[in-house]
N, C-alpha and C positions, 0 to 999 in steps of 0.2 A: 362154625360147625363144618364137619369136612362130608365133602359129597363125595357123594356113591359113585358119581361119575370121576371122580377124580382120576382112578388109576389108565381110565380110555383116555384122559387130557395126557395125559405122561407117554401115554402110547403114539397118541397123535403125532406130537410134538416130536415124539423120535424120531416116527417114519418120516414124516416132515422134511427132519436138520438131514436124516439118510439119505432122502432122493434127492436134496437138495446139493451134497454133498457128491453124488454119482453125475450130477447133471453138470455140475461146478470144474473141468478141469485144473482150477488154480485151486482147490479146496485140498487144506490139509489138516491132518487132525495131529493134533498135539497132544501131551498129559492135561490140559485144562481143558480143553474145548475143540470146536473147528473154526479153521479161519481161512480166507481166500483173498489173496492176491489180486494182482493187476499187469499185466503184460508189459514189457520192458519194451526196450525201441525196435528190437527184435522176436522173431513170433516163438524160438527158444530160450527166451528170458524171462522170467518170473522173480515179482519185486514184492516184498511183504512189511509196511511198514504198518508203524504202533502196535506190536503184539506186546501187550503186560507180561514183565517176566518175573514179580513181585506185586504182591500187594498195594495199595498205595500210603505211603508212610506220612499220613495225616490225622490229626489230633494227636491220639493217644501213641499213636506208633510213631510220632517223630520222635527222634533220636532214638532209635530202637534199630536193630539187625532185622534186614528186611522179611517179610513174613509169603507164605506161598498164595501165587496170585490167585483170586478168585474164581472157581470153576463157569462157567457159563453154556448154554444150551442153544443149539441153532448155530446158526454158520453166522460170526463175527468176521464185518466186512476189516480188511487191514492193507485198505489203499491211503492214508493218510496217519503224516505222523505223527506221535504223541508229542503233547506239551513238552516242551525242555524244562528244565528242574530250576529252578528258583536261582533266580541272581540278580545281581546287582542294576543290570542293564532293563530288567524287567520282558520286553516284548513277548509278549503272551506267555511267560515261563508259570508253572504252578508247581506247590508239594507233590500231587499225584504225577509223577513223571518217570517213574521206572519202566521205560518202554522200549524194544529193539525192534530192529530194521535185518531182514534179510535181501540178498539177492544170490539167486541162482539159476544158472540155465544147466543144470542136470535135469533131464528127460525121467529118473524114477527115484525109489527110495535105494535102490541097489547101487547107484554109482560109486558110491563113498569118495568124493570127491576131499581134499584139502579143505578144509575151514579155516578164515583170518578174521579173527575177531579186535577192529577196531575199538581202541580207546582216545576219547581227544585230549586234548590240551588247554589249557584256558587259565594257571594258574590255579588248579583246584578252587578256580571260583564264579568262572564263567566254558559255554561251551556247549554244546549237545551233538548226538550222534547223527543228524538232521541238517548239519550244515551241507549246504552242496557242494564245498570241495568235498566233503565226505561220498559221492555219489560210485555204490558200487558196481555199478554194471561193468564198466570195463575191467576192472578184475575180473568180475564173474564170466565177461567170457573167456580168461585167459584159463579157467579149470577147478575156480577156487567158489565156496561160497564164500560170500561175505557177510557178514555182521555188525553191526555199530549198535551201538547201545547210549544208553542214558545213566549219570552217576548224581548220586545229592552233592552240591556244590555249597562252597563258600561255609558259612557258621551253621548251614543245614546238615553239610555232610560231613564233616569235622572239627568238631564240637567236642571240648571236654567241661565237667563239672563236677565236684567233689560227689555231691549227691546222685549225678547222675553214674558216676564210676562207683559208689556203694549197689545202689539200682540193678547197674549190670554184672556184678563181679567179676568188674573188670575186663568181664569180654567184650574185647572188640569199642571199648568205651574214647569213641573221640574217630574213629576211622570207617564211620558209616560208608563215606564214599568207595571204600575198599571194599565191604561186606556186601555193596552193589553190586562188583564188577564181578565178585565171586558168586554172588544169585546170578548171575546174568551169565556164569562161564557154567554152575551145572545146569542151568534152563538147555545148555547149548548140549551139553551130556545126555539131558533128555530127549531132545526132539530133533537135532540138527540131522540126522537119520533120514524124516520125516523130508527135507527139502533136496536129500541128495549127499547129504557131507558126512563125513567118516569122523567120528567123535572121538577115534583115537588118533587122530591128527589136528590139533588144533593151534593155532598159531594166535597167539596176543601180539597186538602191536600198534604201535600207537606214539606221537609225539608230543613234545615239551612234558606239561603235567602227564599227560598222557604214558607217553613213554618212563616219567615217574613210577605209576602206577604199574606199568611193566616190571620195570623192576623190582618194586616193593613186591608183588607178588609175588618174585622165586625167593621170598625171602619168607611165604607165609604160609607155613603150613598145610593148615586149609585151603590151599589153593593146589596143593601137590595132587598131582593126577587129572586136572584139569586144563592142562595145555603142556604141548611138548614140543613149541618151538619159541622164542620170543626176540622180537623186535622194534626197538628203542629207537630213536627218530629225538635227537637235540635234547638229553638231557637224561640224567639216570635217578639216583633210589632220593639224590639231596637234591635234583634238578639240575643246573646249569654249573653247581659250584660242588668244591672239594669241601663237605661238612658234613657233621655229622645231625640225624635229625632229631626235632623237640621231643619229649621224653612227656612222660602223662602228666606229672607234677607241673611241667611247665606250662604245656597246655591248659590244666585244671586252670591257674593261675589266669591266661587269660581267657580265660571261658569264666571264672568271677568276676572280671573286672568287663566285660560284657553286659553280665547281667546284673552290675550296678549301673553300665551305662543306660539302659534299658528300663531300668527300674522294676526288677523282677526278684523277689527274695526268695523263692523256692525255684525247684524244676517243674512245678506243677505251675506256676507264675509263667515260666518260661514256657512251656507248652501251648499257655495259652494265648500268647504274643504271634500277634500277625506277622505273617513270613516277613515281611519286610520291613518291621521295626527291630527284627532280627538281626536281617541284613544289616541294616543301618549301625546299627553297633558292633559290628567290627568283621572283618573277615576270618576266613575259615584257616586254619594253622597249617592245611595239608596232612599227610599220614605222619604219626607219630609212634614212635617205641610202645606202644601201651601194655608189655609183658606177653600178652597173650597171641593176638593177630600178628604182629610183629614183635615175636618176644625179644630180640635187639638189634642192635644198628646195624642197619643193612652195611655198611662197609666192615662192619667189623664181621658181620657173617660170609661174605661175600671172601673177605682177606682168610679164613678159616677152609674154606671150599663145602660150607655147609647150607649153599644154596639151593633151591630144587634143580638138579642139574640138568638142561635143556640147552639144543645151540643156540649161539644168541647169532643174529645180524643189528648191527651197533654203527652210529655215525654222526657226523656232524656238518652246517653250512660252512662254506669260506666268510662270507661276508655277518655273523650273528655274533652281537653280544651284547651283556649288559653290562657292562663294562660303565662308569663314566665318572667322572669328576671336576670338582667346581674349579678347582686349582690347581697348581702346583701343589701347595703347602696340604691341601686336604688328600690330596693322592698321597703322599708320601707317611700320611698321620695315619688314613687307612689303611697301607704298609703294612706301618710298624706292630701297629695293631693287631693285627690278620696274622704277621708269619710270624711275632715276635724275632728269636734271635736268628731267622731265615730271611728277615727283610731285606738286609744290604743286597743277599746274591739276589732276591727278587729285583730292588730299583738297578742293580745293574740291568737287568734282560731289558727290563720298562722304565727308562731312565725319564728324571721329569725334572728336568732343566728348566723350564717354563712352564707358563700354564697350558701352551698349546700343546707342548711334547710332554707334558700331563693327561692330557686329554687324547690324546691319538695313544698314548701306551694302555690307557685305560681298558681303550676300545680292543686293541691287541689283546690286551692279556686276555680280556674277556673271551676274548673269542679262540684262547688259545684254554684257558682253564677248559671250556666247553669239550673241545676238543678230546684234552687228558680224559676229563670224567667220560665219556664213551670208550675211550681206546683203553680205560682201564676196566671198564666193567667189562669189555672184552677180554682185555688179557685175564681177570681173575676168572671168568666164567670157563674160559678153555683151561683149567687147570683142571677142571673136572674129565669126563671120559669124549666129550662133545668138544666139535671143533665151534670156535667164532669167529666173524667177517668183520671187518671196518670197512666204511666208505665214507670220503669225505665231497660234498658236495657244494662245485662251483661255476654249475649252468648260470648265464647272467639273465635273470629273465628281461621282458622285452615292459616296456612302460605300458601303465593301464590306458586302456582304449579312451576311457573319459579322462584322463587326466589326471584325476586325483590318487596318491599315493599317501599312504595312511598307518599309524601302529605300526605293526611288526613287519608289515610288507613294503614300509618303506625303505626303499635305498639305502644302506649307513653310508659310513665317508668312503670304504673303499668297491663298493657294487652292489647287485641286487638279489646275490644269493644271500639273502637273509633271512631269519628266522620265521621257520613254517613256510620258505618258498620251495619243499622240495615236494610237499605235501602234494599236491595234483600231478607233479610228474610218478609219484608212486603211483596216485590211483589211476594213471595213464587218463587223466582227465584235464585234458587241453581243454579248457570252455570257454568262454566268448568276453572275455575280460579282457586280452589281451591278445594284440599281433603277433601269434608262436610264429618262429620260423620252425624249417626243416629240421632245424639242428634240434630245438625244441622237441622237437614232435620224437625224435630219434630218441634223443635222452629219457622220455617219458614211457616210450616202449619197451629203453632195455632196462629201466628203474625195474618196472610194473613186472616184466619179465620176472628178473633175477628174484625179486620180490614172491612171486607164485611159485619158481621154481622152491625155492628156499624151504615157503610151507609147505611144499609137495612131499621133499624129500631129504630135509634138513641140509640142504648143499644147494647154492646160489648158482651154481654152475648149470648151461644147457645147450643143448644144439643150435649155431652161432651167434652165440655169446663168448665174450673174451674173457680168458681164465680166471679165474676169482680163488686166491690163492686163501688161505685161512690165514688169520691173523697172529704173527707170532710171536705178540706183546713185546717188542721192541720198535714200534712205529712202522713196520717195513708191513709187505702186502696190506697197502691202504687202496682201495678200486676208489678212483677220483672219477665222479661224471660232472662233465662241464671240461671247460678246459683247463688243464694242468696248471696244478698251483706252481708261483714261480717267486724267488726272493721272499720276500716278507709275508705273500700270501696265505702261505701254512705254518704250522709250529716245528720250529727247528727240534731236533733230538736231543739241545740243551733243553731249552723251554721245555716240554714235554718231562724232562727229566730232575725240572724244579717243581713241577706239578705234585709229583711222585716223591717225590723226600719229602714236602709237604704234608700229601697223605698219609705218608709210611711213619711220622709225627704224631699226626693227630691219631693213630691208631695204634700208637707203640701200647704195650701192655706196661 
């Protein structure tokens, strides 16, 4: 039965969240609700983590396009972060995990500061915006807000299924993790106002997967008018390699043989499976062709100039690849295989006379393919009206303070600029893991620099900083930090140029 008193509880409760809201300097109100902060290491820093910028995509809304987050009343505290999203590794990750992290030290909502909206990396299957390399305060004092977010990871976030592609007609069927990052880029359209940042400056960027996701974006429609600058960090629309990506049918294909692994004979079977028997049966395919969100291959749109066109800053480590093989005789099969009638000029560049000079070509080439795929998503992206940057990066970082070296951040055979080690020198976050030197500390200032410059004003270039020439898709103005590649270290303008007939191959019409 509804009381009489009701409309003075509504009343209450407003004056309430209002004076509560005047009393709060960190309190800001958003399209959902008000939320408040926590002061950063300095007294003009404000830090805002686990703000829901979606619904949370559980039971019935898994595998669905994410839905608008929950309105709520009174000031939500948003000094801790949201669960990270379901994977394999488990540590506290849950479905409810569509959550973002702000930082900024703009003083009002007038500033209109630069916005860079991190995406991570993890193989689309692990990862969240809560890592603390991810920690943005030092961009944010360089002028920029910052942003990180949270995407559905692994068989969570894409996912394809006959029934479940009937279900959606086809929108969006299989690349949830995409339809996140685009909740998450208008949440930023709506409110990024609110903490100080200029919503028609918005800069995406993000590494490995991450920087995937970057580029699938200027390739999705629905993403257009949503950011207008972008920046890829080891890896573009196929990630590390010159391919083209899975297609819906393919995906469908393995998204059934999942849920025979699983033993689930409908989607409604499947919905009802615990995230992590999910998991267990098979990982997530990454973004796929599905007609609609990405209606086709990102190389072949990108080879067309029918990208969303924005400048890119695009690059890669000296020391990263995935490169590797068991033998001689299995490098040479995987060749043949790969270029077909391109293979000879390939084993000449990556010759494998043995098993060892199998193994060391392997690692080259890989780290030389990685290479190509940035320097060409630059060179095709400057085709449009926008210029684009290459940098290739080979700071050697310094050994971890305990000792242990691990995954991606370990040393390969030829140093320690390896994959994801450029990641803290961007966010100019030197942290307590390691013995930086001066030299360190330099290179992470002028990454982080050129880096805010970039989203400031679509041009990397600043007041003493060394000239950052635009990229003019023939390998030249490449800005190298760390010290200069030498001999074998970088990819000669052959190498680079077998890349490229490769590609120009796989995309002939």
């Amino acid at each position: 039965m509804q009381s009489r008193f009701f409309p003075g509880v509504v009343f209450l409760v407003a004056a309430v969240a209002a004076s509560a809201a005047q009393s709060d300097p960190l309190a800001v109100k958003l399209d959902s609700g008000m939320v408040s902060g926590s002061a950063g290491s300095t007294s003009d820093m404000r830090i805002y983590k686990g703000i829901p910028f979606a619904a949370p995509p559980v039971g019935d809304l898994r595998w669905r396009a994410p839905q608008p987050a929950p309105h709520w009343e009174g000031v939500r505290k948003a000094d801790a972060f949201g669960p990270t999203c379901t994977q394999g590794n488990g540590n506290g990750s849950s479905e409810d995990c569509l959550y973002l992290n702000v930082w900024t030290a703009a003083k009002s909502a007038n500033e209109k500061r630069p916005v860079m909206v991190w995406i991570y990396g993890g193989g689309y299957n692990t990862g969240s915006g809560s890592q603390a390399m991810y920690d943005g305060e030092a961009l944010a004092k360089k002028g920029a807000v910052i942003v990180t977010l949270n995407y559905r990871l692994g068989a969570l976030g894409f996912f394809s299924y006959p029934e479940l592609t009937k279900e959606s007609d086809r929108r969006g069927a299989a690349n949830f993790g995409v339809m996140d990052a685009i909740a998450a880029l208008e949440w930023v359209q709506k409110n990024i106002a609110q903490f100080g940042g200029d919503p028609k400056r918005v800069t995406i960027f993000g590494e490995s997967a991450g920087a995937g996701m970057v580029a699938n974006l200027m390739v999705t429609p629905k993403a257009k008018g949503l950011f207008q600058r972008a920046i890829g960090e080891s890896s573009a629309w196929s990630t590390a390699t010159v391919a083209r990506l899975n297609t819906l049918a393919e995906a469908e294909q393995a998204g059934a043989k999942l849920a025979d692994t699983v033993g689930a004979k409908s989607l409604a079977e499947l919905r009802a499976k615990p995230s992590e028997a999910i998991l267990k049966g098979g990982r997530g395919s990454g973004p796929v062709v599905d007609g609609w969100l990405i209606p086709e291959d990102p190389g072949a749109v990108f080879s067309a100039g029918k990208q969303i066109d924005v400048p890119v800053l695009t690059g890669s480590n000296r020391d990263e690849s995935f490169g590797n093989a068991r033998s001689a005789d299995d490098f040479i099969q995987q060749a043949r295989k790969k270029y077909g009638d391109l293979a000879d000029q390939y084993l000449k560049l990556y010759p494998a006379g043995s098993d060892e000079q199998a193994r060391e070509s392997a690692f080259l080439s890989g780290r030389d393919e990685m290479a190509f795929v940035m320097r060409s998503w630059a060179r095709l992206a400057s085709k449009g009206k926008t210029k684009s940057y290459v940098y290739y990066f080979t700071q050697q970082r310094p050994p971890a303070t305990n000792g242990k070296e691990g995954g991606t951040f370990a040393p390969g055979p030829h140093g320690s600029a390896t994959h994801v080690s450029e990641i803290l020198y961007v966010f100019n976050h030197l942290d307590n893991s390691r013995p930086w030197t001066d030299a360190d500390r330099e290179v992470a200032d002028t990454m982080s620099s050129y880096w805010v410059n970039f989203a400031t004003a679509a041009d990397p270039n600043g007041k003493g900083l060394q000239k950052w020439a635009p990229y003019d898709g023939a390998g030249k103005n490449v800005m190298v930090f760390g010290k200069a590649p030498e001999g074998t270290q970088a990819p000669t303008e052959e190498q680079l140029a077998f890349f490229k007939s490769y590609f120009d191959k796989l995309y002939a019409k």
